[in-house]
VMD Tcl script that draws the C-alpha trace (Angstrom):
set ca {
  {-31.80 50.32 47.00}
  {-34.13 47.98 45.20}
  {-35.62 48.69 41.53}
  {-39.51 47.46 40.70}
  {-39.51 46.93 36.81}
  {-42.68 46.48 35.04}
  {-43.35 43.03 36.18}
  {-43.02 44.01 39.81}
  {-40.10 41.67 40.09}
  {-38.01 43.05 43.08}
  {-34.09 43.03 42.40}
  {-31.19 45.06 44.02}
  {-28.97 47.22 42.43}
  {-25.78 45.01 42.80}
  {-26.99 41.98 41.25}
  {-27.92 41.84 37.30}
  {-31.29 41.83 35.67}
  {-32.18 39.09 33.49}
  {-35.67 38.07 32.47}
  {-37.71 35.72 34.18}
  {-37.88 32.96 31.25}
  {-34.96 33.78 29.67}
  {-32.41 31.50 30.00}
  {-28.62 31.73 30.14}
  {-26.34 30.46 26.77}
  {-22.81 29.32 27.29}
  {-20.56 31.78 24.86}
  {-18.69 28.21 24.50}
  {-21.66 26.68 22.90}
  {-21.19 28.68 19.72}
  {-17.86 27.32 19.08}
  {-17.72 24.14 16.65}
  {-16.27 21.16 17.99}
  {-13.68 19.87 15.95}
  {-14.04 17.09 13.71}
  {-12.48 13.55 15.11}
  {-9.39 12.46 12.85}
  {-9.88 8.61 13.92}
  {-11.55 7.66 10.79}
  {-9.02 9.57 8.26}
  {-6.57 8.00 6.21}
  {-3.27 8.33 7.70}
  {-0.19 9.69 5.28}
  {3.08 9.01 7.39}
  {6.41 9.89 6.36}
  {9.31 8.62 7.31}
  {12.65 9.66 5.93}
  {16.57 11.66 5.92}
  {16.77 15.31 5.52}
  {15.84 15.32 2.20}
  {12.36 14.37 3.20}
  {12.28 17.33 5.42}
  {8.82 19.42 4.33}
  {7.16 16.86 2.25}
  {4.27 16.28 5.30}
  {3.45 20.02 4.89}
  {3.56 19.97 1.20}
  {0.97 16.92 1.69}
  {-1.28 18.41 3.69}
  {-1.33 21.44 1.08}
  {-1.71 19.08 -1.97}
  {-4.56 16.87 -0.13}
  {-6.25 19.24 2.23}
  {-8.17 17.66 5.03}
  {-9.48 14.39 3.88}
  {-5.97 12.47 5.13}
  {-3.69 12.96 8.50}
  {-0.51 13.03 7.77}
  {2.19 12.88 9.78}
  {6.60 13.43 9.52}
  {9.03 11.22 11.14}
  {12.46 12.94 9.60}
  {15.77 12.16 11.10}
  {18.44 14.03 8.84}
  {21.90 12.16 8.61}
  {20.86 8.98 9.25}
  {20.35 5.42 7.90}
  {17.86 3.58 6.23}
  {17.81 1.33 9.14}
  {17.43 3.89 11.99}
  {14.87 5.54 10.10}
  {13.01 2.50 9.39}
  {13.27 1.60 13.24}
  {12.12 4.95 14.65}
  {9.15 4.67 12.81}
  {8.03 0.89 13.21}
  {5.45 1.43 16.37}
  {3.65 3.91 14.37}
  {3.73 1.76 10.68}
  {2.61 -1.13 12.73}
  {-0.82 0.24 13.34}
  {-1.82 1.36 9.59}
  {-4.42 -0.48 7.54}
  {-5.04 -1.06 3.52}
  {-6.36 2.52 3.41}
  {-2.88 4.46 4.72}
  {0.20 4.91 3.24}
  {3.80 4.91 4.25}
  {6.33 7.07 2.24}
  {9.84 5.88 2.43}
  {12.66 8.46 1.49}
  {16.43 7.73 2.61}
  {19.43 5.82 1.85}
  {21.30 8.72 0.24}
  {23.98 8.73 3.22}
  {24.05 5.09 3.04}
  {25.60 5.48 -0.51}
  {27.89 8.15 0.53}
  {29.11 5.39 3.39}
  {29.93 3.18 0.58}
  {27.04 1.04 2.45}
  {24.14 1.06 -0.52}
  {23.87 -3.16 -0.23}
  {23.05 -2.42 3.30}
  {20.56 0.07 2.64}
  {18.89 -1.85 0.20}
  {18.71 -4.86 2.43}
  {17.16 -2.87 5.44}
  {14.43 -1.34 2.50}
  {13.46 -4.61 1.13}
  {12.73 -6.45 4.75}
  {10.84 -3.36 5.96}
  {8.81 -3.48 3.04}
  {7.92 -7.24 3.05}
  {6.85 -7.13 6.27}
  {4.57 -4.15 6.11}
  {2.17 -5.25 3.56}
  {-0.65 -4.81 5.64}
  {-0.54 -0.60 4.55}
  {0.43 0.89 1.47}
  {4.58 1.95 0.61}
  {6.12 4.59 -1.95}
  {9.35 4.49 -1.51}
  {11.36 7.51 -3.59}
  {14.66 7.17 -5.07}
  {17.50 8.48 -4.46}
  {18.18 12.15 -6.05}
  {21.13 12.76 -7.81}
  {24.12 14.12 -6.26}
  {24.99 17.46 -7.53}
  {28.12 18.55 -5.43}
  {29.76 15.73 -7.16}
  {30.82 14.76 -10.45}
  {28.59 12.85 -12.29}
  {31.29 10.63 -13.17}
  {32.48 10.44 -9.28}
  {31.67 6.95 -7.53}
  {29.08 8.32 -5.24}
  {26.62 9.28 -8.38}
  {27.78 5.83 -9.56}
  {26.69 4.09 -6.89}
  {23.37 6.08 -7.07}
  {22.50 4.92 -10.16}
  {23.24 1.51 -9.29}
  {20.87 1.45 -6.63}
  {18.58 2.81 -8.20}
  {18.40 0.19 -10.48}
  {18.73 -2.28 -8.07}
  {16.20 -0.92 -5.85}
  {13.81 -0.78 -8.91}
  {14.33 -5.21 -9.19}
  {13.31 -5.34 -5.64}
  {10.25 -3.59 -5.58}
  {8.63 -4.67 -8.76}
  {7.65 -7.50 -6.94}
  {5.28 -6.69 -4.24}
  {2.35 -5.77 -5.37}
  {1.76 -2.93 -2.04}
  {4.69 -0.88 -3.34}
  {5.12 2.13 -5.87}
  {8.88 3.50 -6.56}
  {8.65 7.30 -7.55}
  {10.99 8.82 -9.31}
  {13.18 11.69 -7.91}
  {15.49 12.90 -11.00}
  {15.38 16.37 -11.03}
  {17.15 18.98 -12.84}
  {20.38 21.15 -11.55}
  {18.06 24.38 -11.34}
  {16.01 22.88 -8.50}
  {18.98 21.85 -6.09}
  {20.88 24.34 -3.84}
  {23.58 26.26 -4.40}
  {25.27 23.95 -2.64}
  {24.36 20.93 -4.88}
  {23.26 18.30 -2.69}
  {19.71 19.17 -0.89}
  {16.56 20.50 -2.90}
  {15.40 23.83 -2.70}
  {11.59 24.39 -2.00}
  {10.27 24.08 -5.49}
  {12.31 20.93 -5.84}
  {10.34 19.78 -2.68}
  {6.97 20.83 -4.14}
  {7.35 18.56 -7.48}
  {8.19 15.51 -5.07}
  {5.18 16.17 -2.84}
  {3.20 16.57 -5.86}
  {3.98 13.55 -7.17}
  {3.12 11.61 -4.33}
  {-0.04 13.11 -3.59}
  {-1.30 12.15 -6.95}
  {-0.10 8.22 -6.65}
  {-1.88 8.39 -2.93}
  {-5.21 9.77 -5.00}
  {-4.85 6.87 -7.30}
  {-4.54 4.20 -4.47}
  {-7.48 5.73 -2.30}
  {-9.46 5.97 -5.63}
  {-8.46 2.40 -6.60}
  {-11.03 0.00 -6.11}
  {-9.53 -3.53 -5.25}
  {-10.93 -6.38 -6.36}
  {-10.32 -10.08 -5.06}
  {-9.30 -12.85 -7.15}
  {-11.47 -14.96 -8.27}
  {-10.12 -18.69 -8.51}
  {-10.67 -20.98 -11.58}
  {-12.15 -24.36 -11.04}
  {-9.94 -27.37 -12.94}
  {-12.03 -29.13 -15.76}
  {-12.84 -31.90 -13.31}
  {-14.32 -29.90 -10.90}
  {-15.92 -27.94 -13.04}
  {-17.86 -30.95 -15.03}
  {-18.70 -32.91 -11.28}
  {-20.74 -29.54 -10.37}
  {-22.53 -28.25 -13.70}
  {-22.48 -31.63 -15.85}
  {-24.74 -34.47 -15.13}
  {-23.36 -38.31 -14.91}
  {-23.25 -41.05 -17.49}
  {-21.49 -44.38 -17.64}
  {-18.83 -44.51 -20.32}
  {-16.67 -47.84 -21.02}
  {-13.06 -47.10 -20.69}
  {-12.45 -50.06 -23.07}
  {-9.11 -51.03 -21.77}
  {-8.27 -53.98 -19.55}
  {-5.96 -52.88 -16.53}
  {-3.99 -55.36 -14.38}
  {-5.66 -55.36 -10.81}
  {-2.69 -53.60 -9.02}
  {-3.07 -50.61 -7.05}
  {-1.38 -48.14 -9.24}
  {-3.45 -49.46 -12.23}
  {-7.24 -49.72 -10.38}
  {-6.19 -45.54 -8.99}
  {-5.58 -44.38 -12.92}
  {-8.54 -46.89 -13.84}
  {-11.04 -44.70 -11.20}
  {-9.50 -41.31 -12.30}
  {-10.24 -42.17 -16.08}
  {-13.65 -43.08 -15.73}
  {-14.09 -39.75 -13.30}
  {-13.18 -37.89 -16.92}
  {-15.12 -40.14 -18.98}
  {-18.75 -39.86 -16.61}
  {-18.47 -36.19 -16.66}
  {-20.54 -34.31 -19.57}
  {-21.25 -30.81 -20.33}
  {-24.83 -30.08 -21.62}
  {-22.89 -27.36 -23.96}
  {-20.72 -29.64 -25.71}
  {-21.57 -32.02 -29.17}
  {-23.49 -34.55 -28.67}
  {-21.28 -37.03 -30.79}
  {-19.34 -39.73 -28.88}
  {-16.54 -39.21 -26.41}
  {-13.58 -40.51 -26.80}
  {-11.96 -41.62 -23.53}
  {-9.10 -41.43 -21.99}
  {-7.17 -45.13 -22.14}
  {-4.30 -46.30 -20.39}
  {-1.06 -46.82 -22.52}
  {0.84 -49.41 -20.14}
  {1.80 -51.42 -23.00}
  {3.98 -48.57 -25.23}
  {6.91 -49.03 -22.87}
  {8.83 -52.41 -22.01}
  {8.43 -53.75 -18.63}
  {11.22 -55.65 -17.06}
}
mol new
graphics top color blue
foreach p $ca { graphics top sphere $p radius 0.5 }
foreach p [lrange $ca 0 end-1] q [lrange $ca 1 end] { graphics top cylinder $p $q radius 0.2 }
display resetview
């Protein structure tokens, strides 16, 4: 059976109407495309079990303007963590950052100068990206007397020594009270967890926020004078044996003397003369 509308436009029954100009839309071209995460700042974190959680508490802290991603291997080294995670460090710029969190069953392996090695070679060689590396927490199922919670301490101090010196890494501080610990003692509960992540997110606002400056070198006092002063001939006044040693301190005196700055006195300059005959000659 065929229908005539009122533009005499013949269509069957089985087939839909549509109008003549209208045009079909795609009910995918509504949906937003998702924004591309190439040119975000990368967050990646690499750690023991006691780093378990911090990537989510990131992303809550920092919202959308970094990508962060969690590399967490719980009961292992500093040195298999380190390792799992060097394909993925290796690719980070100036404007990541890497956060470092491990070594505490290192210590309880009596093997804390190990740990401490593998921490300060991953970090020299990775200072093409940013590092915070967190200390070790405090080891609550244990006396604080015990040698475990001694050897925490010690580390801590010695890991401290070690990273004061690069200039690409930030140590952050994980002493927390008893109250945010489990009941077990040894692993932080979820609030503990949130003070961590909360102070890294701040140190990672501070770096992206930090505007970096290069050095900018100092001339010496020679080169200085040769480009800003003009030249004038000064008499050394000193007679200097014709050797080779004497005629090279004899053209490096008058260099100083034939230099002048127009912002200096105008009185006389004393030059620099050549005391070869205070000492005894043989």
């Amino acid at each position: 059976m065929e229908l005539q509308d009122a533009h005499h436009y013949n269509i069957t029954s089985k087939t839909p109407w549509l109008p003549p100009l209208i045009q079909r839309k795609c009910c995918f071209c509504s949906i937003p495309e998702k924004k591309s995460q190439k040119n975000k700042p990368k967050i990646v974190v690499i750690g023991d079990s006691f780093a378990r959680g911090i990537a989510g508490e990131l992303v809550h802290n920092l919202g959308s303007t970094f990508e962060v991603i969690g590399h967490v291997k719980p009961g292992s080294g500093i040195k298999l963590i380190t390792d799992s995670a060097n394909q993925e460090v290796s690719t980070l710029t100036k404007k990541d950052v890497v956060v470092v969190w491990g070594a505490a069953n290192d210590i309880a392996k009596n093997e804390a100068k190990n740990a401490l090695t593998h921490i300060t070679n991953f970090v020299e060689l990775r200072k093409h990206t940013n590092m915070l590396v967190v200390g070790v927490p405090t080891r609550f199922d244990l006396s604080p007397t015990s040698c475990v919670n001694s050897d925490v301490n010690s580390y801590r101090r010695k890991l401290y020594k070690r990273m004061k010196q690069f200039e690409h890494v930030t140590l952050i501080d994980s002493k927390l009270r008893r109250e945010y610990f489990t009941k077990h003692g040894m692993h932080m509960k979820l609030a503990g967890k949130e003070i961590i992540a909360h102070r890294i997110a701040e140190l990672i606002r501070e770096t992206s926020s930090k505007k970096k400056t290069s050095t900018i070198p100092l001339l010496w006092k020679l080169d200085f004078d040769k480009r800003t002063a003009p030249m004038r001939k000064c008499d050394t006044g000193s007679s200097i044996d014709g050797s080779a040693v004497n005629t090279q301190m004899d053209q490096s005196l008058s260099i100083a003397c034939n230099n002048e700055n127009p912002n200096r006195t105008k009185r006389d300059k004393i030059c620099l003369k050549a005391k070869n005959e205070d000492f005894l000659w043989f």
